[in-house]
C-alpha positions as a Markdown table, in Angstrom:
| # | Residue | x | y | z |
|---|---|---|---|---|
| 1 | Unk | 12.9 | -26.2 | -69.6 |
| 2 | Unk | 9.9 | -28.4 | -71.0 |
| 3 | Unk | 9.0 | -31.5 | -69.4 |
| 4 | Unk | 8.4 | -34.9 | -71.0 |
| 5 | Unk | 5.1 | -33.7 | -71.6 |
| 6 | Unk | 5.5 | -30.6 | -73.4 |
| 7 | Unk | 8.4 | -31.9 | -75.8 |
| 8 | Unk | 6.1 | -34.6 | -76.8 |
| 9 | Unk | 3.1 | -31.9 | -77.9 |
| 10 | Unk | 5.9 | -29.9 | -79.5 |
| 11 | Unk | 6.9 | -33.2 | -80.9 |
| 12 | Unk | 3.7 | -33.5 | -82.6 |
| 13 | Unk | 2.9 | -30.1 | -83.4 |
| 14 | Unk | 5.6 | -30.3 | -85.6 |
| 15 | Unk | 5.0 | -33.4 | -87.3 |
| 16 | Unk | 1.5 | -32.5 | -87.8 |
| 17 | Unk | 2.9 | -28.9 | -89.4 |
| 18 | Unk | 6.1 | -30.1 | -91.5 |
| 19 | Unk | 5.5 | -34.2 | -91.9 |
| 20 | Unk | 7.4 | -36.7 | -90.5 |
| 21 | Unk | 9.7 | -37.0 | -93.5 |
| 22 | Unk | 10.8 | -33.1 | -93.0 |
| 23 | Unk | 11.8 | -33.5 | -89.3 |
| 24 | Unk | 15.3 | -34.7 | -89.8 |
| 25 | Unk | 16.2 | -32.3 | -92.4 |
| 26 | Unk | 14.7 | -29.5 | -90.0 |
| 27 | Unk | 16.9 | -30.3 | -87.4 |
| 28 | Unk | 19.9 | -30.3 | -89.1 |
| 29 | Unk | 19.0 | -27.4 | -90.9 |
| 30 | Unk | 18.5 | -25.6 | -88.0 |
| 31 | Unk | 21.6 | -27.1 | -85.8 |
| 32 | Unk | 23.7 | -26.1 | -88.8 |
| 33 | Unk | 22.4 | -22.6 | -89.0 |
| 34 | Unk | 23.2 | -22.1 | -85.0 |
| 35 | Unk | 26.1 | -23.8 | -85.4 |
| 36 | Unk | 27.3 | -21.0 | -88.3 |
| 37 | Unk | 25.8 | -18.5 | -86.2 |
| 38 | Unk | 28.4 | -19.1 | -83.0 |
| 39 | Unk | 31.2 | -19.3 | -85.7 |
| 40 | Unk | 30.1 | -15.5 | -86.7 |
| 41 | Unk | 30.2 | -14.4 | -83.5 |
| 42 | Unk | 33.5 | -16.0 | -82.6 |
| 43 | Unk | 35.2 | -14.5 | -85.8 |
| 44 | Unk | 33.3 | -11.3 | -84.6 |
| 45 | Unk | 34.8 | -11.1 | -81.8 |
| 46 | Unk | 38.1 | -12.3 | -82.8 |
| 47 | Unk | 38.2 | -9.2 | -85.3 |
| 48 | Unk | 37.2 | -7.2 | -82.5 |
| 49 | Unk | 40.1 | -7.8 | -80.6 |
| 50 | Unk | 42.8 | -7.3 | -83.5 |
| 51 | Unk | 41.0 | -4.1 | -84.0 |
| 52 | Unk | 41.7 | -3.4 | -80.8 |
| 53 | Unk | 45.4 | -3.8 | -80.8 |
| 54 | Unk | 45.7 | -2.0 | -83.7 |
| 55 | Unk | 44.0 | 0.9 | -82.2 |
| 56 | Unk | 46.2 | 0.8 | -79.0 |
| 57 | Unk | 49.4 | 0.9 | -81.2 |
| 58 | Unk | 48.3 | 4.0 | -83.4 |
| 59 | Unk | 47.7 | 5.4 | -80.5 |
| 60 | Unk | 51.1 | 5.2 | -79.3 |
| 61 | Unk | 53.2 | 6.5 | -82.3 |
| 62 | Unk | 53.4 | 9.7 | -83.2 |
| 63 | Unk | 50.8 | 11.6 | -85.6 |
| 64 | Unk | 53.4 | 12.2 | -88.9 |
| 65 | Unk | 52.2 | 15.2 | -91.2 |
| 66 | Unk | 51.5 | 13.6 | -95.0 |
| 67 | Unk | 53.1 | 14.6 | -97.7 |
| 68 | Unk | 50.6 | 17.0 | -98.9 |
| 69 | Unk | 50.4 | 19.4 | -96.0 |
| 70 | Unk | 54.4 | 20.2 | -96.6 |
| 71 | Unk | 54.0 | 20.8 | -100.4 |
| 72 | Unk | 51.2 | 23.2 | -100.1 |
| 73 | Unk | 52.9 | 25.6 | -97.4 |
| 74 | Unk | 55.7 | 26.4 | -99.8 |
């Protein structure tokens, strides 16, 4: 992790690179951008899990012929 001195080069790297006026709007910008990103990966993983379940009970039941296979054996 950065010390005090490093954060106020990056500090000023930045202001010299974007302007003072942009900062604000950078950081929210980018703290809404990680903030969406950890919602993804929540609902990600969330899908994950139902796809999971649903997996686990198909296994279970029993495979059923279709329709199709009976009517084309007669």
């Amino acid at each position: 992790m950065p010390g005090p001195s490093e954060w106020l080069i990056i500090v000023l790297v930045l202001a010299a690179l974007f302007g003072v006026s942009r900062l604000p709007a950078l950081g929210r910008n980018f703290g809404l951008g990680i903030k969406e990103f950890k919602k993804g990966i929540a609902e990600a993983s969330e899908d994950d899990g139902k796809d999971k379940d649903k997996s686990e009970s198909a296994k279970s039941e029993p495979a059923r012929p279709s329709g199709d296979e009976r009517s084309s054996s007669s």
